[in-house]
PyMOL Python script that loads the backbone (N, CA, C, O; Angstrom):
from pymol import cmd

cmd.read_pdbstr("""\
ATOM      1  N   UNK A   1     102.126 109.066  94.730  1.00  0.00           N
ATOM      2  CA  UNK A   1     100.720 109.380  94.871  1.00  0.00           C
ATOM      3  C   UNK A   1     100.322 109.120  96.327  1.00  0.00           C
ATOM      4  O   UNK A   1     100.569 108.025  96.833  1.00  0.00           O
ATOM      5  N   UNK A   2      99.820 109.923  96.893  1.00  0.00           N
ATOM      6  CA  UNK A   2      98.628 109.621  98.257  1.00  0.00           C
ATOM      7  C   UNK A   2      98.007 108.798  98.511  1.00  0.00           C
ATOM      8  O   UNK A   2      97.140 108.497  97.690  1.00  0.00           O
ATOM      9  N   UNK A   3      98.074 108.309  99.284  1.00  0.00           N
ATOM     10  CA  UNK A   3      97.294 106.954  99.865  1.00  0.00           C
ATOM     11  C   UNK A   3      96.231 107.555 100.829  1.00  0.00           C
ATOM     12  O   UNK A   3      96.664 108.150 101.816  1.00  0.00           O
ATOM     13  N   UNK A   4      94.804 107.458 100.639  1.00  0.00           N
ATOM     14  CA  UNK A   4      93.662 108.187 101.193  1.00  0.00           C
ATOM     15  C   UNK A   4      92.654 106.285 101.910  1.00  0.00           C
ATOM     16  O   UNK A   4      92.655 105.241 101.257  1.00  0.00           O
ATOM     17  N   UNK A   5      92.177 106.415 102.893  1.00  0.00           N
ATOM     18  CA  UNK A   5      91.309 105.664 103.283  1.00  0.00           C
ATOM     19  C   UNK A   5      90.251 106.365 103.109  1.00  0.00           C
ATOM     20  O   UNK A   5      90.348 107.543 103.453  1.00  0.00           O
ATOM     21  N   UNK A   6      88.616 105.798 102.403  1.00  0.00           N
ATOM     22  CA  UNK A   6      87.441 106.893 102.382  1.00  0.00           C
ATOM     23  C   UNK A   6      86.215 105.692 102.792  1.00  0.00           C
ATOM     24  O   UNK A   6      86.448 104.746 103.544  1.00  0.00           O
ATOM     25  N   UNK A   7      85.779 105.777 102.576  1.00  0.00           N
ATOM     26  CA  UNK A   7      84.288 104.883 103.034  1.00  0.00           C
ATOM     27  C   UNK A   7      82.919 105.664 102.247  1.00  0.00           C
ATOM     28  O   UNK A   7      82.530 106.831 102.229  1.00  0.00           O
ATOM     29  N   UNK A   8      82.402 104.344 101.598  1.00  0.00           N
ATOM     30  CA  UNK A   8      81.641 105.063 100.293  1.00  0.00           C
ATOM     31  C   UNK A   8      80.319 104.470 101.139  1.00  0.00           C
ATOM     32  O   UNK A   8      80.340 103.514 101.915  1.00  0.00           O
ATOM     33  N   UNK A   9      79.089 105.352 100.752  1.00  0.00           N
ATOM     34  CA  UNK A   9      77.762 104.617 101.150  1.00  0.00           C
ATOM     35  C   UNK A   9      77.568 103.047 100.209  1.00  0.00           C
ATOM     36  O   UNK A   9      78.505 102.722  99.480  1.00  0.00           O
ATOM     37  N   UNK A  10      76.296 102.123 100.289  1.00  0.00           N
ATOM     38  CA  UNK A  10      76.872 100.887  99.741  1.00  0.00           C
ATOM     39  C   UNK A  10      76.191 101.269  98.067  1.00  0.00           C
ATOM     40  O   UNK A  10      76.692 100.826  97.034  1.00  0.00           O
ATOM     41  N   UNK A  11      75.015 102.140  98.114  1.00  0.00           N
ATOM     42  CA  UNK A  11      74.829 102.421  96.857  1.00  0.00           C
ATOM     43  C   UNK A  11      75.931 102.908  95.959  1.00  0.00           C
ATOM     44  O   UNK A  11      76.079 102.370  94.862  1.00  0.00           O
ATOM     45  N   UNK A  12      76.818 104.021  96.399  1.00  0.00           N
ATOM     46  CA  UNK A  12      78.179 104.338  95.909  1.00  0.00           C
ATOM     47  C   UNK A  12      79.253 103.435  95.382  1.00  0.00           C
ATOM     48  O   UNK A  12      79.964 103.628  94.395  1.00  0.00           O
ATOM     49  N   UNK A  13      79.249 102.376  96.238  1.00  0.00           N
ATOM     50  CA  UNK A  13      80.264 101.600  96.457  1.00  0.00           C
ATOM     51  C   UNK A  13      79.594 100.440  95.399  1.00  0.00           C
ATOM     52  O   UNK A  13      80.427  99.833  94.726  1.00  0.00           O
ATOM     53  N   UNK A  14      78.234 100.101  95.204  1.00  0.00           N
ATOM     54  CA  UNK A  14      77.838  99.484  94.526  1.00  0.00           C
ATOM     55  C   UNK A  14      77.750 100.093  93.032  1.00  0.00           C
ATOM     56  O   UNK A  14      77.509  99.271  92.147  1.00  0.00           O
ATOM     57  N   UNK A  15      77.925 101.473  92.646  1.00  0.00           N
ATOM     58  CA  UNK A  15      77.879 102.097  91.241  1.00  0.00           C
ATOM     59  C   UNK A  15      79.345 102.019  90.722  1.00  0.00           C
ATOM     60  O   UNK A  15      79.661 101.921  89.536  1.00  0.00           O
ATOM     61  N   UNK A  16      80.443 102.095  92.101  1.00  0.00           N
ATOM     62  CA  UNK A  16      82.087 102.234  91.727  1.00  0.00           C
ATOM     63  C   UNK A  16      82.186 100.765  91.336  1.00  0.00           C
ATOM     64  O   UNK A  16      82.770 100.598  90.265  1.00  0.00           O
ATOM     65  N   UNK A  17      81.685  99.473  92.045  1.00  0.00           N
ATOM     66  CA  UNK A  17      82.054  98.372  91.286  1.00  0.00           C
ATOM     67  C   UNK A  17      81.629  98.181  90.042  1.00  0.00           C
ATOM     68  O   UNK A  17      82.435  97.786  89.199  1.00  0.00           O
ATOM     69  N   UNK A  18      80.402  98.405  89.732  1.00  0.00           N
ATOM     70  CA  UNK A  18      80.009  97.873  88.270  1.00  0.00           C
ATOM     71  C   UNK A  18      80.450  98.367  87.535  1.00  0.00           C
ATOM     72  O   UNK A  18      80.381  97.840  86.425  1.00  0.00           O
ATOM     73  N   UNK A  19      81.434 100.135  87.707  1.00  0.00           N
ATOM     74  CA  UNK A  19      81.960 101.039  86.633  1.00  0.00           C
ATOM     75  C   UNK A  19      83.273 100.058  86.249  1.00  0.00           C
ATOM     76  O   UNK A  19      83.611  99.995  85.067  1.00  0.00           O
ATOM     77  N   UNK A  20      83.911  99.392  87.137  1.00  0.00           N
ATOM     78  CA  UNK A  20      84.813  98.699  87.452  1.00  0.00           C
ATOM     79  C   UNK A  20      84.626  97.510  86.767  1.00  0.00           C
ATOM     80  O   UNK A  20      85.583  97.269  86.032  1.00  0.00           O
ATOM     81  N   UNK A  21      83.562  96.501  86.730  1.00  0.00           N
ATOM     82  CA  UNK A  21      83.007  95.400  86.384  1.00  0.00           C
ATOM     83  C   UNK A  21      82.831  95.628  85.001  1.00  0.00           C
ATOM     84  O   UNK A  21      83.022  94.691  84.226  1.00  0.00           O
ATOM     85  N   UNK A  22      82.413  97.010  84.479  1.00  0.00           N
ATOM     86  CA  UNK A  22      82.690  96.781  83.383  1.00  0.00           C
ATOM     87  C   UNK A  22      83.314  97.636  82.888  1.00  0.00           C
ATOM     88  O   UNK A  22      82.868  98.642  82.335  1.00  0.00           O
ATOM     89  N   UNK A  23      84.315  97.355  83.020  1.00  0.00           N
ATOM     90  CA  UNK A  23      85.927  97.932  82.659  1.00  0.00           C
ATOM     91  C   UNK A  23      85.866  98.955  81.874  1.00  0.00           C
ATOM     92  O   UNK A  23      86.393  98.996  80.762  1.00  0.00           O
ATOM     93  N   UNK A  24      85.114 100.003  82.480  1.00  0.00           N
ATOM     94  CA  UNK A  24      85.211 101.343  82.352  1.00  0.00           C
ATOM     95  C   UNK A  24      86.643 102.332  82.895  1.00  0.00           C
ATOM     96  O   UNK A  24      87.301 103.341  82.643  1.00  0.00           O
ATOM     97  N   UNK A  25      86.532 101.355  83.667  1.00  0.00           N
ATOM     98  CA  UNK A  25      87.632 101.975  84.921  1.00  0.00           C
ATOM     99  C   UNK A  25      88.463 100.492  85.294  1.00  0.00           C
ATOM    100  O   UNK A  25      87.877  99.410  85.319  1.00  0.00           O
ATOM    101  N   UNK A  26      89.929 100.659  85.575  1.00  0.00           N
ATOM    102  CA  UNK A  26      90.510  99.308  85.768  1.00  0.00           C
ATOM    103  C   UNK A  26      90.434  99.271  87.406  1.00  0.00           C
ATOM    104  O   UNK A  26      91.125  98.429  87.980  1.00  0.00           O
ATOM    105  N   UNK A  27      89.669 100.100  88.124  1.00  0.00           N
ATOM    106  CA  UNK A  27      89.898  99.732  89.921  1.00  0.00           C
ATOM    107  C   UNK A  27      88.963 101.419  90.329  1.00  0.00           C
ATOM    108  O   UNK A  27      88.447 102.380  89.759  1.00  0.00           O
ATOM    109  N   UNK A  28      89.174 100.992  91.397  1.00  0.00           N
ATOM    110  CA  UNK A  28      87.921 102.438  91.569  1.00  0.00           C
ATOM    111  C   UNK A  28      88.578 103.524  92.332  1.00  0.00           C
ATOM    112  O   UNK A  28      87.983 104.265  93.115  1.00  0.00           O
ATOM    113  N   UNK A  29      90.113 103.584  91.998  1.00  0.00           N
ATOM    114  CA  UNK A  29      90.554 104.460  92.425  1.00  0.00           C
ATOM    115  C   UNK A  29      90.925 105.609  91.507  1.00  0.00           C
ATOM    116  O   UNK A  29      91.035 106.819  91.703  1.00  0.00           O
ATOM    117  N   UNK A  30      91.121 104.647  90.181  1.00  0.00           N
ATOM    118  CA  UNK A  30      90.973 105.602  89.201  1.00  0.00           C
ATOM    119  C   UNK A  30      89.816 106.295  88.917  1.00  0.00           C
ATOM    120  O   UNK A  30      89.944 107.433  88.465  1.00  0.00           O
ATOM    121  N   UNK A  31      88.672 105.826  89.094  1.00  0.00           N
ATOM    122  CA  UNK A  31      87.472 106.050  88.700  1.00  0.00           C
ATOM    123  C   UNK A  31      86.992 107.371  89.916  1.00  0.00           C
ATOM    124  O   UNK A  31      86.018 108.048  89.587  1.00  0.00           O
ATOM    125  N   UNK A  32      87.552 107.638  91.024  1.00  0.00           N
ATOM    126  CA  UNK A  32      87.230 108.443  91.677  1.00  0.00           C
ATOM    127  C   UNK A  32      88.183 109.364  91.584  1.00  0.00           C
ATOM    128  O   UNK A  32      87.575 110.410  91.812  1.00  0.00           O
ATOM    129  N   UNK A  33      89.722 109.732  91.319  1.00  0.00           N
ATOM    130  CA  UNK A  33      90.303 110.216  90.799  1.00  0.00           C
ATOM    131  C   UNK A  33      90.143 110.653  89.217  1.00  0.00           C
ATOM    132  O   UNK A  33      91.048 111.349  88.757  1.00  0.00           O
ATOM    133  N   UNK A  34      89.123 110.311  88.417  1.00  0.00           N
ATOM    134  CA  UNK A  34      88.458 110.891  86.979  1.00  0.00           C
ATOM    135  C   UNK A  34      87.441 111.365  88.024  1.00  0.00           C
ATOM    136  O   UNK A  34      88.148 112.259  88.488  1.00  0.00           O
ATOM    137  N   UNK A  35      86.737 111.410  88.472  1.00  0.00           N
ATOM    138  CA  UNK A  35      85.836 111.937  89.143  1.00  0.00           C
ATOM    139  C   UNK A  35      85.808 113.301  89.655  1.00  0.00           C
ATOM    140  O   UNK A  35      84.934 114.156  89.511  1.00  0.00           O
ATOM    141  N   UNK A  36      86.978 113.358  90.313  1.00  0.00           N
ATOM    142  CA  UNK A  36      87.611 114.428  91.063  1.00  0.00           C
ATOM    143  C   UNK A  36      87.931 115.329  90.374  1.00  0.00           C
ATOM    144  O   UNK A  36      87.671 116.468  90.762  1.00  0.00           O
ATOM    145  N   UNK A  37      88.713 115.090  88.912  1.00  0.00           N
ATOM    146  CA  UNK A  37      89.219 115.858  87.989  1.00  0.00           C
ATOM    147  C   UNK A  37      88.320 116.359  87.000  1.00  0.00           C
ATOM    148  O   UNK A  37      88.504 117.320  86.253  1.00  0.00           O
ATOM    149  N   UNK A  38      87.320 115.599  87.074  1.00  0.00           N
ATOM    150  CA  UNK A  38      85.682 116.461  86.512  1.00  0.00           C
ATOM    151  C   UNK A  38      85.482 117.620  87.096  1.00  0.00           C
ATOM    152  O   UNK A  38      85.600 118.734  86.584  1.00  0.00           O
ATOM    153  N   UNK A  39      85.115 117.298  88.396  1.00  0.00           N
ATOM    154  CA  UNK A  39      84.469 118.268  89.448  1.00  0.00           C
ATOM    155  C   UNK A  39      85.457 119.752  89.520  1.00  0.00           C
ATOM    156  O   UNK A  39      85.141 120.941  89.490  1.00  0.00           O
ATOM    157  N   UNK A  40      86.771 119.052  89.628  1.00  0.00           N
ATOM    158  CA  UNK A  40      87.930 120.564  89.306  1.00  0.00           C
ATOM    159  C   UNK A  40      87.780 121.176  88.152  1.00  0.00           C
ATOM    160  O   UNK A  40      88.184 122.336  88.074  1.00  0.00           O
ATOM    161  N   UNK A  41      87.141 120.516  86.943  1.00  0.00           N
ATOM    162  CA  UNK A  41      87.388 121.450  85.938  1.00  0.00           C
ATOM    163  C   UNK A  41      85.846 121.917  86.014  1.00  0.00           C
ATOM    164  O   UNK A  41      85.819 123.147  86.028  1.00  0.00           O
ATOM    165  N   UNK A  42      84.733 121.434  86.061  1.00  0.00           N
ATOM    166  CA  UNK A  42      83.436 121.913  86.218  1.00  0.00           C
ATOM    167  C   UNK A  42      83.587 123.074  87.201  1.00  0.00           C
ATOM    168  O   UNK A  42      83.089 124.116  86.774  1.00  0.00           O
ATOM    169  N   UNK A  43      84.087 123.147  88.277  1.00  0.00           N
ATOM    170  CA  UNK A  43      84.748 124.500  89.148  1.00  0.00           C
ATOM    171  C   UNK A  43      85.200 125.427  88.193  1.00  0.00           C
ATOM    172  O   UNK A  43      84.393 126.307  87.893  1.00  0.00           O
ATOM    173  N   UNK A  44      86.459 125.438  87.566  1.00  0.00           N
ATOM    174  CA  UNK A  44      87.279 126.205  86.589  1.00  0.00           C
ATOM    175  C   UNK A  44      85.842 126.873  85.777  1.00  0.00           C
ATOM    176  O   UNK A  44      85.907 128.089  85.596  1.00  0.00           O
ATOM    177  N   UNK A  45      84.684 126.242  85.326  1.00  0.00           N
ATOM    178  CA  UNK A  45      84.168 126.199  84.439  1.00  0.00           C
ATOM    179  C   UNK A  45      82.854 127.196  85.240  1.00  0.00           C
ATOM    180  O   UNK A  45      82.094 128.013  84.720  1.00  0.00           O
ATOM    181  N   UNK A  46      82.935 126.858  86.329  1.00  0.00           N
ATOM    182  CA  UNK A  46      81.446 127.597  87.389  1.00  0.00           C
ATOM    183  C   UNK A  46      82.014 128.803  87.731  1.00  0.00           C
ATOM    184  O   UNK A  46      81.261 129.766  87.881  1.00  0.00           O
ATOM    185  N   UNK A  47      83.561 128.974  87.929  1.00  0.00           N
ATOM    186  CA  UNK A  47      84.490 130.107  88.496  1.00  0.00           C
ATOM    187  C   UNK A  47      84.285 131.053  87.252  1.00  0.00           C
ATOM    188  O   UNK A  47      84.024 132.236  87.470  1.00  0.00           O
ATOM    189  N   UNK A  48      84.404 130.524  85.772  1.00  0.00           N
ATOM    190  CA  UNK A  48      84.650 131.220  85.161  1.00  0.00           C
ATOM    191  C   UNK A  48      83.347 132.054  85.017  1.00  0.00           C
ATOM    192  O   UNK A  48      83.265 133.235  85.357  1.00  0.00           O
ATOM    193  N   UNK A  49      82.095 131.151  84.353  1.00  0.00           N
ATOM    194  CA  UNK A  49      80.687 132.015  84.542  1.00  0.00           C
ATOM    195  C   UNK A  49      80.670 133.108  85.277  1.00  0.00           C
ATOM    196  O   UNK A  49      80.621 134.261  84.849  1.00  0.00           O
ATOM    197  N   UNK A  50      80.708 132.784  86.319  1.00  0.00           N
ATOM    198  CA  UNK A  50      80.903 133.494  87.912  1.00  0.00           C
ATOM    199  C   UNK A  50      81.017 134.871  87.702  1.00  0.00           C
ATOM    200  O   UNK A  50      80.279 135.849  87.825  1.00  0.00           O
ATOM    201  N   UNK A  51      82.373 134.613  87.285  1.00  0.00           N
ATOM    202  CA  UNK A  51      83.450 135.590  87.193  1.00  0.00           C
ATOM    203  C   UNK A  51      82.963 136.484  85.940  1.00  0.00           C
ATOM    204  O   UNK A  51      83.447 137.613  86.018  1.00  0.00           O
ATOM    205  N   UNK A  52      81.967 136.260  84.565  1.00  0.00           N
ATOM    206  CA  UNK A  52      81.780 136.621  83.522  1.00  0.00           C
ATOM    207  C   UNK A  52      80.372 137.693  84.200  1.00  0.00           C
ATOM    208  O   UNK A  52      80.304 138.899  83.962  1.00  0.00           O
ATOM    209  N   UNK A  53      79.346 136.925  85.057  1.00  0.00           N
ATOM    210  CA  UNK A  53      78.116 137.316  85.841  1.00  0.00           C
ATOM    211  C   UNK A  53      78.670 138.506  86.526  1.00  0.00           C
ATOM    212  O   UNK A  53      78.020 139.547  86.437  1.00  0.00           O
ATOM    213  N   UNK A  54      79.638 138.505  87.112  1.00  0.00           N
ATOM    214  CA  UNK A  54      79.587 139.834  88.192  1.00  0.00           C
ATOM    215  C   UNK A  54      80.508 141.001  87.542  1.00  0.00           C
ATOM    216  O   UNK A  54      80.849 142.030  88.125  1.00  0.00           O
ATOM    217  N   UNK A  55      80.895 140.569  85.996  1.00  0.00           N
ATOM    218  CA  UNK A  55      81.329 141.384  85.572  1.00  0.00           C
ATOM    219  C   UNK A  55      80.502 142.600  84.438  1.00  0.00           C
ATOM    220  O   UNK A  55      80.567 143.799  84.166  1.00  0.00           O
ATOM    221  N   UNK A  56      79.803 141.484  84.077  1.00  0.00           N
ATOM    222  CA  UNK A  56      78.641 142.101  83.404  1.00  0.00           C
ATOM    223  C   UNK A  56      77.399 142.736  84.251  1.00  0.00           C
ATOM    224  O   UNK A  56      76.573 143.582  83.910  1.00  0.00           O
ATOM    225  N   UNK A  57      77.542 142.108  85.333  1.00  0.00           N
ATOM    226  CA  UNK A  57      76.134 142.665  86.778  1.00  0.00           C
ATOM    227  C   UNK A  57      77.272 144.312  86.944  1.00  0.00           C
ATOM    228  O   UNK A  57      76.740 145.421  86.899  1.00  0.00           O
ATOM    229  N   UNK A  58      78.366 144.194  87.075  1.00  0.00           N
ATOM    230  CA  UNK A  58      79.072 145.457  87.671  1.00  0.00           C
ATOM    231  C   UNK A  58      79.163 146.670  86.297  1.00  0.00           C
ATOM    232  O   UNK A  58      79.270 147.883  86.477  1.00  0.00           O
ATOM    233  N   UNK A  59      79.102 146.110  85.182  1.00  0.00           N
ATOM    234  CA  UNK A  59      79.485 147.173  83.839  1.00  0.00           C
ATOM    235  C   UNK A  59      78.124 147.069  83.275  1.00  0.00           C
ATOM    236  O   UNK A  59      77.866 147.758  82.287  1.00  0.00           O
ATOM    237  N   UNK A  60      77.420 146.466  83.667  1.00  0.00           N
ATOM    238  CA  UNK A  60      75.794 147.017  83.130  1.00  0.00           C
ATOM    239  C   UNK A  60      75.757 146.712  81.582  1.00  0.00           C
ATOM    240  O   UNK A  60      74.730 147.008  80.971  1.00  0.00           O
ATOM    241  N   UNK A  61      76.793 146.151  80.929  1.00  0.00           N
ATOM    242  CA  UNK A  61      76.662 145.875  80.014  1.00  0.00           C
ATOM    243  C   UNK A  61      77.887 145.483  78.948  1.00  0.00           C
ATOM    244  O   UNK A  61      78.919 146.153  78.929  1.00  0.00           O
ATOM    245  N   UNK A  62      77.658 144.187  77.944  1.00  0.00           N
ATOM    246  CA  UNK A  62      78.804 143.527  77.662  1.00  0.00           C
ATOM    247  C   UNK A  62      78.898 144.068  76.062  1.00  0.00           C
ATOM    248  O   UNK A  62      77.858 144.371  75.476  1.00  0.00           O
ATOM    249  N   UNK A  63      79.893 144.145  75.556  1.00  0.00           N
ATOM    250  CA  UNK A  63      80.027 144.250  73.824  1.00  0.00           C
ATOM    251  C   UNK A  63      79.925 143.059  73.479  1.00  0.00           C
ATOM    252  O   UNK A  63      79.037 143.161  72.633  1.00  0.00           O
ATOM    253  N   UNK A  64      80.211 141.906  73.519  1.00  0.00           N
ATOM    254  CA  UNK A  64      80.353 140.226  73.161  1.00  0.00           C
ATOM    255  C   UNK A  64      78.218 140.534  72.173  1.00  0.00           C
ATOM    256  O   UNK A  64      77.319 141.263  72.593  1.00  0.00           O
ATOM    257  N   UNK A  65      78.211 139.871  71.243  1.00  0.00           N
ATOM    258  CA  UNK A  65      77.466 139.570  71.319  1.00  0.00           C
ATOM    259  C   UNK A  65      77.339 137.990  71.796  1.00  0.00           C
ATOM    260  O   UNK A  65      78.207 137.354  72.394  1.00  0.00           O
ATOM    261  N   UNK A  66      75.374 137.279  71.167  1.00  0.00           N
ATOM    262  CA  UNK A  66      75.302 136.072  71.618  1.00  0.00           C
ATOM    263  C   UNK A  66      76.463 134.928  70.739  1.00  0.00           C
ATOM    264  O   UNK A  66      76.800 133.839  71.202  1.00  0.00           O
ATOM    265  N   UNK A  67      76.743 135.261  69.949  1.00  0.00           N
ATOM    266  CA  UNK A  67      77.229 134.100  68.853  1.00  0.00           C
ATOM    267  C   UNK A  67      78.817 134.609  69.564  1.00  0.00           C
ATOM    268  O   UNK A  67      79.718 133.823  69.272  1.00  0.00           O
ATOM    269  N   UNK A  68      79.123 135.451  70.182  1.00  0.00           N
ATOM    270  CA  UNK A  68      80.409 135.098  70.602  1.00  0.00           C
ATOM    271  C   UNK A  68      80.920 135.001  71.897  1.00  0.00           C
ATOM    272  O   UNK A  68      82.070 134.799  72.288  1.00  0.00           O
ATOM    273  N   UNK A  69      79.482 135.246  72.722  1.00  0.00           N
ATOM    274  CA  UNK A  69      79.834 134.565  74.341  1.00  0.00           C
ATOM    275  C   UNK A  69      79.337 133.294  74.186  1.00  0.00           C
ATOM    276  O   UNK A  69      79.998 132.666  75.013  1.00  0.00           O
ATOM    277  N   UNK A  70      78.570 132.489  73.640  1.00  0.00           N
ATOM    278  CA  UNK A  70      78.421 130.713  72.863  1.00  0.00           C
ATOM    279  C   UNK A  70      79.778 130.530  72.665  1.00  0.00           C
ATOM    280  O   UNK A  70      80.629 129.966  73.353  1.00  0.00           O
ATOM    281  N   UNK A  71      79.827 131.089  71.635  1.00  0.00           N
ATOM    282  CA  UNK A  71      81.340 130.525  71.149  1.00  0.00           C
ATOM    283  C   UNK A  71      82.750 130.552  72.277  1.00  0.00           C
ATOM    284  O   UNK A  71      83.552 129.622  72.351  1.00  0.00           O
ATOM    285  N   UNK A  72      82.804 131.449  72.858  1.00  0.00           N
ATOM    286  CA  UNK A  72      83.525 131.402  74.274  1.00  0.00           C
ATOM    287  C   UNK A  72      83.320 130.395  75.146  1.00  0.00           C
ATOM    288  O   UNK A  72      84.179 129.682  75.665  1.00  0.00           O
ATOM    289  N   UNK A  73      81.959 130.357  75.314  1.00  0.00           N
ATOM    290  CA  UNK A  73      81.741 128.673  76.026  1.00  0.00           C
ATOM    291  C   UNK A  73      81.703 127.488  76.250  1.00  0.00           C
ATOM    292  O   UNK A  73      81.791 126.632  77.130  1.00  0.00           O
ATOM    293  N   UNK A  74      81.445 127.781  74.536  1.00  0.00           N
ATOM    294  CA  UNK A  74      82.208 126.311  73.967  1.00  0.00           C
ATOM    295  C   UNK A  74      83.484 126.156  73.894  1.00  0.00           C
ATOM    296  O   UNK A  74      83.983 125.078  74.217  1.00  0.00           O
ATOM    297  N   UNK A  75      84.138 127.056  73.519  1.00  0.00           N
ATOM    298  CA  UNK A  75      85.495 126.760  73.934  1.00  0.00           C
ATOM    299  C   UNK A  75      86.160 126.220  75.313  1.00  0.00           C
ATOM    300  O   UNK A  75      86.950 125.299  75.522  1.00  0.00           O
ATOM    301  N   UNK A  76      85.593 127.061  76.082  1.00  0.00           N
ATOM    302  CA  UNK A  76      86.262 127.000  77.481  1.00  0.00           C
ATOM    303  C   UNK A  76      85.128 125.397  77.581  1.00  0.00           C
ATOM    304  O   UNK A  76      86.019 124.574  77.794  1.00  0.00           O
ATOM    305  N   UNK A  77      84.233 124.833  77.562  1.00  0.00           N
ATOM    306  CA  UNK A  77      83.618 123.424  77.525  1.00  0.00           C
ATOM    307  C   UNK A  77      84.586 122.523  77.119  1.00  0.00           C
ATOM    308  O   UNK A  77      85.039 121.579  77.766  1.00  0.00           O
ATOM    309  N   UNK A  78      84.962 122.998  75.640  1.00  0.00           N
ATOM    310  CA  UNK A  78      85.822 121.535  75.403  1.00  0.00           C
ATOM    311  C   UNK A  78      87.226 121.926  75.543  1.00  0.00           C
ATOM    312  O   UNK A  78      87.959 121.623  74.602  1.00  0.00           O
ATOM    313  N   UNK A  79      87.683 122.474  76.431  1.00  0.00           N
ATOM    314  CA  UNK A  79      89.139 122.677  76.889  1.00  0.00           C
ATOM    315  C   UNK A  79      90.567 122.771  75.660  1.00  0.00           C
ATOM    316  O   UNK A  79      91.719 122.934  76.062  1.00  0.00           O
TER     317      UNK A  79
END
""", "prot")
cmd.dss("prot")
cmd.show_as("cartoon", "prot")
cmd.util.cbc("prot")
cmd.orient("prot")
């Protein structure tokens, strides 16, 4: 694994200890590494919309109804 030096503001640095303090997280490297791996899949998850928006903006119109672009979303939500 990578060894990164970062420097957190002290409010930051004060939310990573208490996640830590109470052993949510065993050190706050994990805790920013779960962090990170949120934000990548919330991407995956903004890419995909994205990608659903300019497809439906370009074809003027989708067959899916509502109960099965929900249901698509929820899926792709809980992975």
């Amino acid at each position: 694994m990578a060894r990164q030096s970062i420097s957190f503001t002290k409010p930051n640095d004060e939310w990573l200890k208490t996640q830590v303090d109470k052993k949510e997280y065993s050190s706050k490297s994990e805790l920013v590494n779960d962090l990170i791996r949120q934000a990548r899949k919330q991407q995956v998850e903004i890419n995909w919309i994205r990608a659903k928006l300019e497809k439906a903006e370009n074809s003027g119109y989708t067959n899916e109804n509502k109960n099965e672009i929900l249901a698509q979303s929820k899926s792709l939500l809980n992975g």
